[in-house]
Every structure is written in structure tokens, then in C-alpha cells.
N, C-alpha and C positions, 0 to 999 in steps of 0.2 A: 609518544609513539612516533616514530621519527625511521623513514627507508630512505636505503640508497635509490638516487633518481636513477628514473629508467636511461637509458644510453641515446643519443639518437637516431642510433639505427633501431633499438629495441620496441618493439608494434605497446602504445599505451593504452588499454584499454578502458572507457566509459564506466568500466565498476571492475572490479576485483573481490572477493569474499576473505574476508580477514583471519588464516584458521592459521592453526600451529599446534604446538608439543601436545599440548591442553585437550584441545581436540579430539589430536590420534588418539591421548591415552584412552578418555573419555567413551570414544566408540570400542577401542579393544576392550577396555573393562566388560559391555556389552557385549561382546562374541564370548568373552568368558564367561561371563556368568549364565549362561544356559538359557537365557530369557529373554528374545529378542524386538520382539513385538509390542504392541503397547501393554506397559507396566509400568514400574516404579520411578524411570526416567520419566516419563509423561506428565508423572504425580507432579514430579517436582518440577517442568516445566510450568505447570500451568501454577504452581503456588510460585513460582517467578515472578509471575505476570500479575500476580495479583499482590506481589507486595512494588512491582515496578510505577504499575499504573493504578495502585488505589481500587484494586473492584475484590467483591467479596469472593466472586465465581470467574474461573476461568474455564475453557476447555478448548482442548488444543484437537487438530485438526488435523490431515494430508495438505490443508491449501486454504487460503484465505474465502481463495472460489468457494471451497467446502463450505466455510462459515456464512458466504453468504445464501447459498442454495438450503440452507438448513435452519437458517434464520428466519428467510422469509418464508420456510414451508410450516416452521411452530407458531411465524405470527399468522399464517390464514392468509397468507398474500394466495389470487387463486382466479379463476378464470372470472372476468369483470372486473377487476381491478385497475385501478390505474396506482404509477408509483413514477413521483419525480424524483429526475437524477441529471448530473449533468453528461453530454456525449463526451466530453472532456473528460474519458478515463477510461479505461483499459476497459474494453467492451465485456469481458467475463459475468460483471455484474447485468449488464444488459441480456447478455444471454439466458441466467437466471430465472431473471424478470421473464423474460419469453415463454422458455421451457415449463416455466410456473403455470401458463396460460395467464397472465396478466399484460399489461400493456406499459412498456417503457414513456416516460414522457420529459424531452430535453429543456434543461432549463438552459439558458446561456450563463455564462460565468463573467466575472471582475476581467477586465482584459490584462490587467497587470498580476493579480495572485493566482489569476486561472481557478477560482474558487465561488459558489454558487452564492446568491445572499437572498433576504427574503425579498429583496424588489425583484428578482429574476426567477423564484420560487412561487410567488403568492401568486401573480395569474391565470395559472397553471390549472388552480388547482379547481377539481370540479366535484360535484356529487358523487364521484366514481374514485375520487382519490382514497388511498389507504395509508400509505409511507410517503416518506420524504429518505432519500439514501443519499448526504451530502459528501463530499470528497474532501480529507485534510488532503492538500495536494504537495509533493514535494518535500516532504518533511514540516513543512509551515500546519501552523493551524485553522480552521476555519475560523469565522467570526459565529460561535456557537450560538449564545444567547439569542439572538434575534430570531435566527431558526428553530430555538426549542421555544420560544413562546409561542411562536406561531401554529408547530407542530399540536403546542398543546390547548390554545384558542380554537383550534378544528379539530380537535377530538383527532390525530393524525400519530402513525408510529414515526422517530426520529430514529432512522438504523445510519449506526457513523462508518461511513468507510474509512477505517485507520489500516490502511495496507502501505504506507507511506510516511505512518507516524509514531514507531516506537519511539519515546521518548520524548514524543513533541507536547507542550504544555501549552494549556491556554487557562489565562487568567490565573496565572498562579498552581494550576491543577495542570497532572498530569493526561492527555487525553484518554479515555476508557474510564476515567476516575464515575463518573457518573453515564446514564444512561447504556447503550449496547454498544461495543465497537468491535470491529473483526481487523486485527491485523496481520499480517502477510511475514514469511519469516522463508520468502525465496530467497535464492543467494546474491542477488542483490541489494536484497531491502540491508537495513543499518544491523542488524542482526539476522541470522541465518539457520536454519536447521537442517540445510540442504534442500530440503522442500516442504512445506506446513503453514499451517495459521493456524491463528489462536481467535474464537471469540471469547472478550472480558464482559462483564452485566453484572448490575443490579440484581438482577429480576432469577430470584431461585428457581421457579417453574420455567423459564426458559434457557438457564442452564442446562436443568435436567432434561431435559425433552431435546436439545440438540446433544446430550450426551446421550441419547437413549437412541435417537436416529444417526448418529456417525458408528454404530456397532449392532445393524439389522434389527434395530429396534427391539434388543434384547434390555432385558430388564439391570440387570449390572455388564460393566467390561468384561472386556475378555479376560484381562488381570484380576486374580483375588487375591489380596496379602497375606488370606488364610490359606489357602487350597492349591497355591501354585499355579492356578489355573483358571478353566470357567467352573463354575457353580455349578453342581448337574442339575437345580433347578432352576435354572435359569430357562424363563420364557421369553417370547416373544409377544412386546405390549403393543404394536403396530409395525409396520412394513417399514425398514429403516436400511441403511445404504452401507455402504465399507468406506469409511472416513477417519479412521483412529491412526494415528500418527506412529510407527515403529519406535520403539525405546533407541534403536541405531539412528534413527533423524532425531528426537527427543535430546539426547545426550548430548550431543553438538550444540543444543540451542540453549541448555545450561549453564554449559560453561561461557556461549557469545552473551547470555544475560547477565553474565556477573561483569562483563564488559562494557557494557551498554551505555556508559556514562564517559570512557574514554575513547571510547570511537565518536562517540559526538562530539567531545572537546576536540579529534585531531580533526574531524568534518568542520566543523567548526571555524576553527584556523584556517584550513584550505578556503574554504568557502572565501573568509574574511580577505585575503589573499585574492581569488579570483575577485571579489569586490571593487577594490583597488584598483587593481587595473582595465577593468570597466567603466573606471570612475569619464575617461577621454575617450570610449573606442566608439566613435559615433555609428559605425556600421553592424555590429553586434550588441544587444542591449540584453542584461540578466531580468526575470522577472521583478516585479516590485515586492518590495518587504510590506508583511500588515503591519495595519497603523493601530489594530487593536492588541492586547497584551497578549505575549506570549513566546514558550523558547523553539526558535526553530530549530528540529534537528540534524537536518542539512541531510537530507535521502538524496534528492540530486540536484543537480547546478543546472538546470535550462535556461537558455539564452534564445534570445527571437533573431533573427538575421532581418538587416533593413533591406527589403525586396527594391525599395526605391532608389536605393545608394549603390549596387552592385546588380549588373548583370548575372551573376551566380542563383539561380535557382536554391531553396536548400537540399536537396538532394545532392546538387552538386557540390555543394557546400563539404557536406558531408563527405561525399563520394574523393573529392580533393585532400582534404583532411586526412582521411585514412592512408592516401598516396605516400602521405608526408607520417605517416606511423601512427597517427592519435585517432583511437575510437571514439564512438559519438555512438548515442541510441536515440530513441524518436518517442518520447511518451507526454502526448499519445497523439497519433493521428485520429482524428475524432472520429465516434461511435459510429454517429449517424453516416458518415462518408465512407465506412465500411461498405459491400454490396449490397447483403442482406438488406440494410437497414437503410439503402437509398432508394433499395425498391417499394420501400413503408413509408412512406412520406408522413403518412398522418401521425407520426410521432412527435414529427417535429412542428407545435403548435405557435413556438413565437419564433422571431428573425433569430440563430446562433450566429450572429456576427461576431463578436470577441472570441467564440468558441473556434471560428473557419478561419480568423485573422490568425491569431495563431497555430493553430493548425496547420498552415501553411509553411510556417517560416520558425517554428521551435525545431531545438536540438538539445537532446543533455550529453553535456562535456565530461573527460573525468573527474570523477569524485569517489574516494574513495580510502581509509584510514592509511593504507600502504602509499601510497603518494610520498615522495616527495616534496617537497616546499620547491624546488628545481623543477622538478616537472608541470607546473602551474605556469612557469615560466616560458616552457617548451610546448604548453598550448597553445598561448596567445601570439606566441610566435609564431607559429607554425598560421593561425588564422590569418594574423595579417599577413603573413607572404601570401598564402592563398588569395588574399584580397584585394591586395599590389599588381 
């Protein structure tokens, strides 16, 4: 999979979403066929995901957010709760946690994989704890084992945030293979549905129970294979939300899952490419690779800017960049240094210092399967004149 480099005038942006012929047919099939909402596209998304990443139960979603506000309402997360997580992730899940009436509590992370481990975890953790929600971050994967013995020495729930890891394997295993994981299928994650998540699990009752609260807590979907339709007795088994995924976004995330292994490889290559030539660039530095097993699937390319070496701010950073035509996005500015969440201090219980260092001076570059091999070229370029 191989495009024409963007031009130098041409604005290059931070992610692209990879769609084509496939696609379009894929969603018009759906306007034709009379049935637009969730049905039998869905089916097969979610039996995607479970022949991708090894789980027996899928159920697909409007939004990864979905998976996790739905997660933590079938596990009992609830007012009194504490739940470690690190600020070092797109705040959605911390708002969850809020809304739940439970209490967020930040762990700091690896200053290099930007990922939580049990020495930044165990602390933490108090009479009041309930979950542990660790972050595969970047496409990379966590260092699991260590966190799931822990999780389960304290009698504690282990929920994976995989919104950043279709495809990422650890130890051999695809992530979602074991335990719960929710992942994200916006259009920029490595696969796309337009807009969706999927959570993968073990655990058959909690399948059903977040399939039973993403559709007003009616007893079957809204799709029946017999009926065309709902079930006219269908009841209501508790108070459940509108979270079912349209067959129109479903369809799209089909046909990216039957892709899903060559967009890694072409992420992959680029990635290997930007590697290189970071190998000298003392003023820009990529995160660190884990040293525990596993394939990363390359969701984005973050690089830390040396605040020591450059006058440049990263903002400015950034801001200069785009001058010169190349996009850059920021994930994440950490949790805690949101407003909200700096007026709550007592969340934050140990120093987040790798959390703030970064935080500061991260940017993810392009990446993305339409790239160019030329255009990799046309970033780093474009950085050092900014830095010259």
C-alpha cells in the first residue's frame, strides 16, 4: 500500500482515514437494503473482532466512551469507589469515572512508553479501590502480567483500555484475547467505522448486560433475523441508554477489519522510517519501545520536543509546523491539568511527574497508511528548518 507524496504546498495532516471503492459500496449496499440501523452489519462487526483478537464476546458500540460508561455501570463501579487510571489519556474515561459518582485516582506512567506499571499502580491502591483501567498507549502494549496479578492478589477488576490497540499483541496474544477490553474505531484509530467501539470479554454475563444497556435496557436488539424488526415482546429488564452502533457505521468497519493487518504493515514501515531518522535528531526524541514482548501496531508516532535545546515552546512547535503544511495533534494533554480536574486536587495522590514532563513537550506527527515513504521525509524536514 504505497501513495503519491503529498506536494509541498499540499497541508499533510497528523492521521488521514483510509476508505475507498470498498467502503462506498459497502454503506450503499446499506441504504439499499431497507435496514439501516443496527442489524446484521453489526453482527458481523462484532464476530470480526472476535475472530481479530481471540474473545468469545464482542459488542459493538457508538464509541469506545460508550464501552467504557457501560462497563463500569455492569461492573458496580458507583458512588465510593475509587478506580486507578493514569491522567495520561484522553479524559473521556475519567469523566465516566466521575459521572459514575466514583473517584478517579492518577497513577504516573513509564516516562518513555507513557504507560502505567504496577510500581506506579500498587500505592494507590486503598480499601476503597474497585478497578484498575490501564491504557495500551499508542498502538504499543502494556506490560500486562504484572498488572493482572496484582489486580487479582487484591480481589480488584483489570478493565483494558484498548482504544489505541487494534491489532497490538502482547506476548504472543492479540490484546482483548483475555480479560475485558474496549476499543475505539474513531477515524483515526488504525481502523475506522466512522464513529464506534467495540468492547471484546471473556465474561458472558457481562457481554450481555452491556448489550442489554446500549439498547434502553430492552431484553433483545432492535434487529431480529426473524421479525425484521423489534420483538413485540420485548421488555424492558432495567434503565439502559441509546448506544447501538447504525448498520451505516457497522459496514464501513467490516470491510477496515478485513484490512487490518495491512494497514499495520504499511504503519509499520512508516513508523520504521520515522525511527531512523530519529536515530541523530538530538532536539526531537520518539517514545521508547517496550522491552517486554509484543507487536506494536503503530496508532501514532509521538515524539517529545527537547524544551532544553530550543527556545520553541511546543505549541510553537506545532504552531510553526503547520506554517510549513504538516499536522501534528497533542494526545494527550494530561487529565489532571484539564480545569475541572485541577480544581480536585485530591485525585492526584502521588507526584505525576513523567505524566507533566511529557505532557508538556509530546506531539504526534503523521501517520498514517496513505503516506508516502516521501512524505516522512517532508516532516523531518520541515522540523529541522523550524528548529534552525
Amino acid at each position: 500500500m504505497k501513495s503519491a507524496p503529498a506536494t509541498m504546498t499540499e497541508f499533510l495532516p497528523f492521521s488521514r482515514p483510509t476508505l475507498g471503492a470498498a467502503e462506498e459500496q459497502a454503506v450503499l449496499d446499506v441504504l439499499r437494503s431497507g435496514w439501516i440501523t443496527t442489524g446484521r452489519q453489526c453482527q458481523e462487526l462484532e464476530a470480526s473482532f472476535n475472530a481479530a483478537v481471540g474473545s468469545p464476546y464482542s459488542v459493538a458500540l457508538t464509541s469506545a466512551t460508550a464501552g467504557m460508561h457501560l462497563c463500569l455501570l455492569a461492573m458496580g463501579i458507583g458512588p465510593g469507589d475509587e478506580v486507578i487510571t493514569p491522567s495520561m489519556t484522553w479524559v473521556s474515561t475519567i469523566n465516566m469515572i466521575v459521572l459514575l459518582g466514583a473517584t478517579p485516582v492518577f497513577a504516573d506512567v513509564d516516562r518513555e512508553t507513557l504507560m502505567v506499571t504496577r510500581a506506579t499502580v500498587e500505592p494507590l491502591i486503598t480499601d476503597r479501590t474497585r478497578a484498575i483501567i490501564p491504557v495500551h498507549f499508542a498502538g504499543a502494549a502494556l506490560d500486562l502480567e504484572p498488572l493482572r496479578a496484582l489486580a487479582q492478589e487484591r480481589g480488584l477488576i483489570l478493565l483494558e483500555d484498548a482504544a489505541h490497540a487494534i491489532g497490538t499483541h502482547y506476548d504472543g496474544q492479540p490484546v482483548g484475547s483475555s480479560g475485558t477490553a474496549i476499543f475505539s474505531l474513531h477515524p483515526i484509530k488504525n481502523v475506522t467505522s466512522g464513529e464506534g467501539g467495540v468492547v471484546s470479554t471473556q465474561d458472558a454475563a457481562l457481554a450481555e448486560r452491556v448489550r442489554r444497556l446500549r439498547f434502553h435496557g430492552l431484553a433483545v436488539d432492535a434487529f431480529d433475523r426473524k421479525e425484521q424488526g423489534r420483538a413485540p415482546t420485548a421488555e424492558v429488564q432495567e434503565p439502559g441508554f441509546k448506544y447501538n452502533l447504525p448498520d451505516l457505521n457497522a459496514a464501513i468497519g467490516v470491510v477496515q477489519m478485513g484490512q487490518l493487518e495491512s494497514f499495520i504493515a504499511r504503519r509499520t514501515h512508516l513508523a520504521n522510517l520515522y525511527l531512523e531518522e530519529f536515530r541523530n535528531f538530538e532536539e526531537v526524541q520518539p517514545l521508547g519501545l517496550p522491552t517486554w514482548s509484543q507487536r506494536h501496531a503503530w496508532h501514532l508516532f509521538i515524539v517529545r520536543l527537547d524544551l532544553e535545546r530550543t527556545s520553541l515552546s511546543r505549541d510553537e512547535f506545532m504552531a510553526a509546523l503547520k506554517e510549513l503544511g504538516i499536522g501534528t495533534g497533542l494526545h494527550f494533554r494530561a487529565s489532571h491539568l484539564h480545569r475541572f480536574y485541577r480544581e480536585r486536587p485530591e485525585f492526584v495522590r502521588q507526584p505525576l511527574a513523567a505524566t507533566e514532563w511529557n505532557s508538556e513537550r509530546m506531539l504526534s506527527i503523521p501517520l498514517f497508511p496513505g503516506m508516502a515513504d516521501e512524505d516522512v521525509a517532508r516532516v523531518i524536514a520541515a522540523m529541522k528548518e523550524v528548529l534552525s
